[in-house]
N, C-alpha and C positions, 0 to 999 in steps of 0.2 A: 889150852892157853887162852887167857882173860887180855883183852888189851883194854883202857880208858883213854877217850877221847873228850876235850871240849872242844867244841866248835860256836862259831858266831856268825852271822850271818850282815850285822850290824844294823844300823839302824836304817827306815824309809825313810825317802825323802819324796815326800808330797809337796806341790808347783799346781799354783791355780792361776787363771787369767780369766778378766773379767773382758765380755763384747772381741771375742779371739783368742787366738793359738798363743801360744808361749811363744814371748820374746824371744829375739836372738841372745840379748844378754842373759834371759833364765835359762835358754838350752845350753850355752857356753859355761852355765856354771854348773848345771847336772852334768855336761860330759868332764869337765875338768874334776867334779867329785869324784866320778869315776875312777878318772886314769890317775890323781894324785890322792896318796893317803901317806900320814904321816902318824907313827905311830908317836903317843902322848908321852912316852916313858924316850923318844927318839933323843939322843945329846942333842945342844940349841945348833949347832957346826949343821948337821944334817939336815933341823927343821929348817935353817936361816935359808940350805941351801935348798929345799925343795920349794919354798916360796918363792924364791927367783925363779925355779922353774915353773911354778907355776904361772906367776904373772906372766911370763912368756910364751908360755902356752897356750893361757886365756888369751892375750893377743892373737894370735895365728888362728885358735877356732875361732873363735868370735871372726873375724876375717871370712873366713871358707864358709859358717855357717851366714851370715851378709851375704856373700857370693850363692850359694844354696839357694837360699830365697827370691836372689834378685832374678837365677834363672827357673828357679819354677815358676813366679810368676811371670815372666817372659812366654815361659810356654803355656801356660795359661791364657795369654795374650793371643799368640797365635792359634791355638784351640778354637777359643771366640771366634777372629777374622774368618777361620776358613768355614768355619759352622754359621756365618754370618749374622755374629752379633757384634758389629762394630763397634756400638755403643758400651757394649761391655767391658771389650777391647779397651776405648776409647778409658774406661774407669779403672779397669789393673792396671794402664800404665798411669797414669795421674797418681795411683796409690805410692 
C-alpha cells in the first residue's frame, strides 16, 4: 500500500536588531506568529475573529514579555552588587 502526502513547513521568519537583542515588540510578534495562524481560504466570520484574538493576545505577551525583561535585568542588577560592581549595578538599573 502507497500512501501521498504533502506537507509544508511554511515559511521563516528572520528579525534582526541593530546595537542589541530583539525588542519586546519583535518577540511579541514572533510568539503571536506562532500561536495564531489563519488559514487564507478561512471564511472572513473566522479571520475577523482570530484578529481579535490576536490583538488580545499581543497585549498580555507583550506585558509578560516587559515583565521578563524587567526581571532579568533586576537580576542582573543584583549579580553586579553582590560580585561588586556597583557601578554596573548603578547602569542596568538607569537602563
Amino acid at each position: 500500500m502507497m500512501f501521498a502526502a504533502e506537507s509544508s513547513i511554511g515559511s521563516p521568519t528572520v528579525v534582526t536588531s541593530v546595537n542589541g537583542g530583539l525588542s519586546a515588540e519583535q518577540i511579541t510578534m514572533l510568539c503571536c506568529n506562532k500561536i495564531v495562524q489563519v488559514s487564507e481560504s478561512a471564511a472572513p466570520e473566522i479571520k475577523e475573529q482570530a484578529a481579535v484574538f490576536r490583538a488580545r493576545l499581543e497585549n498580555v505577551v507583550h506585558a509578560y514579555v516587559l515583565k521578563a525583561m524587567q526581571e532579568e535585568r533586576e537580576t542582573c542588577v543584583q549579580l553586579a552588587v553582590r560580585g561588586g560592581y556597583s557601578e554596573l549595578a548603578e547602569l542596568l538599573r538607569s537602563y
